[in-house]
N, C-alpha and C positions, 0 to 999 in steps of 0.2 A: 295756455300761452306758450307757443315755443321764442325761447329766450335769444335773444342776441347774441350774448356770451356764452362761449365752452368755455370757461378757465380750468387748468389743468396745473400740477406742480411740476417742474421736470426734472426730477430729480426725485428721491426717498426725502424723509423726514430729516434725516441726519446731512444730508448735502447739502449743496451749496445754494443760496437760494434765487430762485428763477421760477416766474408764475409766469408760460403762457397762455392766453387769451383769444384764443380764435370767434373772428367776428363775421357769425356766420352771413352767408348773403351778401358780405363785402369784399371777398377776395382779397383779405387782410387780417393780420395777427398785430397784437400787443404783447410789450414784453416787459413784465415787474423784474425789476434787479436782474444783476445780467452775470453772476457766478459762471460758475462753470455747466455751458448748455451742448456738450459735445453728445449726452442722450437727444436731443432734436433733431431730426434730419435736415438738409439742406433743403429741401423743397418746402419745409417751415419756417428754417430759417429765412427762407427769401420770401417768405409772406409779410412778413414782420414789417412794420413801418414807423412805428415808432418803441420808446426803449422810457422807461422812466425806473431811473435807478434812484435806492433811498441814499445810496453815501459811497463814495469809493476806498471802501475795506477791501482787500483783493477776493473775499469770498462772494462778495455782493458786484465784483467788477472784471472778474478778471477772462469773462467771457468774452470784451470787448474786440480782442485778439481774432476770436472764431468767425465773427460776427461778421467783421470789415475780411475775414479772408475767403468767407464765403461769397460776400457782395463783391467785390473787387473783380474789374471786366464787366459788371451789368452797369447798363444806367437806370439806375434808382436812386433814391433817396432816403435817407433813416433820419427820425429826428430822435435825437437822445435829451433826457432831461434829468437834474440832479440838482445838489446842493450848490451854496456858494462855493466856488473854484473850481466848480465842476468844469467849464471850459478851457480852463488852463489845463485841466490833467489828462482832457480828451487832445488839448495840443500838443502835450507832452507824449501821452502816445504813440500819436502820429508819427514826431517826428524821430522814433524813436525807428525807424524804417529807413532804410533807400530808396529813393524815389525817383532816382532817374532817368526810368525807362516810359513811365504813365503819361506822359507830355503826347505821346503818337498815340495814347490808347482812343480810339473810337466809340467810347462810351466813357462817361464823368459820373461814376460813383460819388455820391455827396452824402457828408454828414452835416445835418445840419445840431447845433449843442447850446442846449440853455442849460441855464441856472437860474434858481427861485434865491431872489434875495430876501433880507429883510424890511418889509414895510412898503411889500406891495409891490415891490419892483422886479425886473429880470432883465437877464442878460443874457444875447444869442451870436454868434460866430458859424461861419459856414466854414467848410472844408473840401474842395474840392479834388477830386484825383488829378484832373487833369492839371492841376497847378500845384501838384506833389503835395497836397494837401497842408499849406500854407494856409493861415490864419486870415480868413476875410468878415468884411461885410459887419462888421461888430455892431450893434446894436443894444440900448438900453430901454425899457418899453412896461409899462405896467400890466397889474396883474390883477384884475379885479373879481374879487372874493373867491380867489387864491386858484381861480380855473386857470391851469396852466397850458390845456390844450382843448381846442373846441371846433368840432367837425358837426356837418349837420347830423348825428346821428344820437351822436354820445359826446361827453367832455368828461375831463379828468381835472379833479381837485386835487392841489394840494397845499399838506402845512408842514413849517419847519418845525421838527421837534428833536430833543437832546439824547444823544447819544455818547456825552464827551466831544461829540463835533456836530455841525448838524447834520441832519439827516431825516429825510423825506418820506412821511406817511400820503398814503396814498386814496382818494376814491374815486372809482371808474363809475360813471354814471352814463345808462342810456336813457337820451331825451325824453322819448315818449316811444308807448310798443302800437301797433296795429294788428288786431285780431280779427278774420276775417270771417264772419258768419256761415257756414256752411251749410247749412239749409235754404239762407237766403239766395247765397251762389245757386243753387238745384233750379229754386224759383225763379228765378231769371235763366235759366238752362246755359248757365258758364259751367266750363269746365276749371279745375284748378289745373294751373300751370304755371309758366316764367313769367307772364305777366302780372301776376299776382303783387311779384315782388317788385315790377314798376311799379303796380296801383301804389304800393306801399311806400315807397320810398318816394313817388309823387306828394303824396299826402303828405309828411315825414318834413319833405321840404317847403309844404306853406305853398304849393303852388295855385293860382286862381281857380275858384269851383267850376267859372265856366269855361276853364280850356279844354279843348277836347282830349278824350281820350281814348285810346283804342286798347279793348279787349282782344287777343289772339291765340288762338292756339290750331295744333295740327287733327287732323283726321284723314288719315291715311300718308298718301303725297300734296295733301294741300293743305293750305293754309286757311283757317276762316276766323273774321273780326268780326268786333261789333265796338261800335263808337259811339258815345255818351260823356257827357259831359263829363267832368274828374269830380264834380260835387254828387254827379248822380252817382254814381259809382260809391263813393266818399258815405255819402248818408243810407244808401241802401245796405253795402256790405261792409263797412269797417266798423268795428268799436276800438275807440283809442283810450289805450291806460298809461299810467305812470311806467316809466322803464322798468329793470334792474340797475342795482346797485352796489357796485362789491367794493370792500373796504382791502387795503393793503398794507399791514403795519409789521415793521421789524426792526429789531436792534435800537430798544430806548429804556430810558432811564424809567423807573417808578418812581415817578412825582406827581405832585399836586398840578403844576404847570404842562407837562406834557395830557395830562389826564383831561385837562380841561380844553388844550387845542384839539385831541381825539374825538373829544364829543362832538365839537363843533362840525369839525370833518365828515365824521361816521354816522352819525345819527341817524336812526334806522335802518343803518345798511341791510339788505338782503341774503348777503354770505360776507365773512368774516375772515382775511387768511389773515393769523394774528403766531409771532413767533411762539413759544412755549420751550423755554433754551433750557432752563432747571425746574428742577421740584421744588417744592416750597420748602421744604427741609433742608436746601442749600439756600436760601433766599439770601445773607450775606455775600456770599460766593456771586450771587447774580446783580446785588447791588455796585458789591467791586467791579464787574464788567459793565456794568449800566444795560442789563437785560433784564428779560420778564421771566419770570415762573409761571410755571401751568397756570397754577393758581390768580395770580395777575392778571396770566392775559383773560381769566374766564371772566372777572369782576370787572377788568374791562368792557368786554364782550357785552355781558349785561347793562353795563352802562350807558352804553353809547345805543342799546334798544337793536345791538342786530340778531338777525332772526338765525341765524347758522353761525357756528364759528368753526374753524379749520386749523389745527396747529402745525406750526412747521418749524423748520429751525432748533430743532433739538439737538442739545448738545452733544455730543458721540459717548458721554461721558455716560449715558443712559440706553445706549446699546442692549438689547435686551428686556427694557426696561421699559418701552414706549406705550404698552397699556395702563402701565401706572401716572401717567404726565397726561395721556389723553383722560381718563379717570377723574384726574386732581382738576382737569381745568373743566370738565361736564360737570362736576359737583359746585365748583364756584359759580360757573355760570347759571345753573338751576336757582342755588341757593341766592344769588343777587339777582334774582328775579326775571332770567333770562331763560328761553323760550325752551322748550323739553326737543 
């Protein structure tokens, strides 16, 4: 099965943190927490569409700056998403600029900025260039069972959990995958090509079996189809499985409470990027900061049943030191029952 997502970190262990997420076949990127992302190039940058950050600490925010200077002049769109107050601070941003000269610009750069309240609700505010990105559109609107964004492909969960303020774990989940027979393709003499990923993304969207559908591809300078209903197609070559699912967690307290919104969240995730700030031998040190230890996050890990775990967010204080913290958290995770 090739996967929907490439997640990648962008940054080393010890940086600032920023996961992005390229979604292949969509000519479009995802971006966990928004640190400092000046290793991404601009032709990344400007795939990005949406932004779900856990909290605005300036290591987890303060990418924000690169982000809108790279967009700014195109027209596009960025949805950002974050804690309670998150839209006051993406206002406060804004207008912490000049703005006016964007009134003639010929293209409206738009942020559009939620917030995950508590008890199900959210809040969204647009921000447009051409109106020197003044606060509009406000709206309040629910959130049922905590999916904060839902495109046909994939949707993104999330839950408020404590960090001394809140802040936002994350699960990136795609809907459903389609894997295309390859022998079957032979036997009907298709060749594999672009339309493949119509057939796919037809399917994807629940479209009717009997619409037609046209297979295509090239042979030489021409073009040749074949047309068949999108169910024939559907039942002879596709098998449809369960998506991926990646978990996104950083900067929380170790409790009982955070522990048990995790699981609800995470539960079975498929890869794990989980922070791993200290070793278990400062575990007070990590409690004053309301972070995890290697060790934490592996007992996590295994908890919540995901099949990989990744750490990141390591404190600088362990420089030199990152085989021992990656070590501590594969031994926890093994030992609480999680996968080798």
């Amino acid at each position: 099965m090739r996967p929907l997502f490439r997640p990648a970190l962008v940054n080393d262990p010890y940086g600032d943190p920023a996961l992005f997420v390229d979604c292949l076949f969509e000519r479009r990127a995802l971006l966990f927490d928004l640190g400092n992302i000046l290793a991404l190039p601009p032709r990344k940058i400007l795939r990005i569409t949406d932004v779900f950050v856990s909290h605005a600490h300036m290591d987890h925010f303060m990418g924000f700056d690169w982000l809108l200077r790279i967009g700014l002049g195109r027209d596009r769109t960025v949805s950002l998403f974050g804690p309670a107050g998150f839209v006051a601070q993406v206002e406060h941003k804004l207008a912490a600029y000049t703005w006016n000269l964007v009134t003639s610009y010929e293209t409206d750069f738009t942020v559009l900025a939620t917030e995950l309240l508590p008890g199900g609700t959210a809040r969204r505010a647009a921000f447009h260039c051409r109106e020197a990105f003044r606060r509009r559109h406000d709206e309040d609107f629910c959130i049922p069972d905590g999916i904060i964004h839902d495109s046909p492909l994939f949707r993104v969960h999330a839950a408020i959990l404590d960090h001394g303020t809140p802040c936002l774990g994350y699960l990136l989940e795609e809907k459903r995958h389609v894997n295309i027979w390859k022998d079957r393709l032979d036997e009907l003499g298709l060749p594999v090509g672009p339309w493949l990923r119509e057939l796919k993304q037809a399917i994807l969207r629940d479209e009717p079996e009997d619409a037609p559908f046209r297979a295509w591809w090239r042979e030489g300078e021409h073009i040749r189809s074949q047309m068949r209903p999108l169910g024939d197609f559907k039942n002879r070559l596709a098998h449809i499985v369960s998506g991926e699912r990646i978990g996104y967690v950083t900067d929380i307290a170790f409790h009982e409470d955070n522990v048990r919104r995790l699981d609800a969240l995470l539960r079975g995730a498929d890869r794990l990027f989980i922070e791993t700030c200290f070793l278990d031998e400062d575990a007070a040190r990590a409690k004053e900061k309301r972070h995890l230890t290697a060790r934490q996050a592996g007992w996590i890990a295994a908890r919540v049943h995901a099949r990989q775990v990744i750490p990141f967010h390591i404190s600088p204080l362990y420089r030199g030191r990152e085989d021992a913290l990656r070590a501590e958290l594969a031994t926890a995770f093994r030992s609480s029952g999680g996968a080798s």
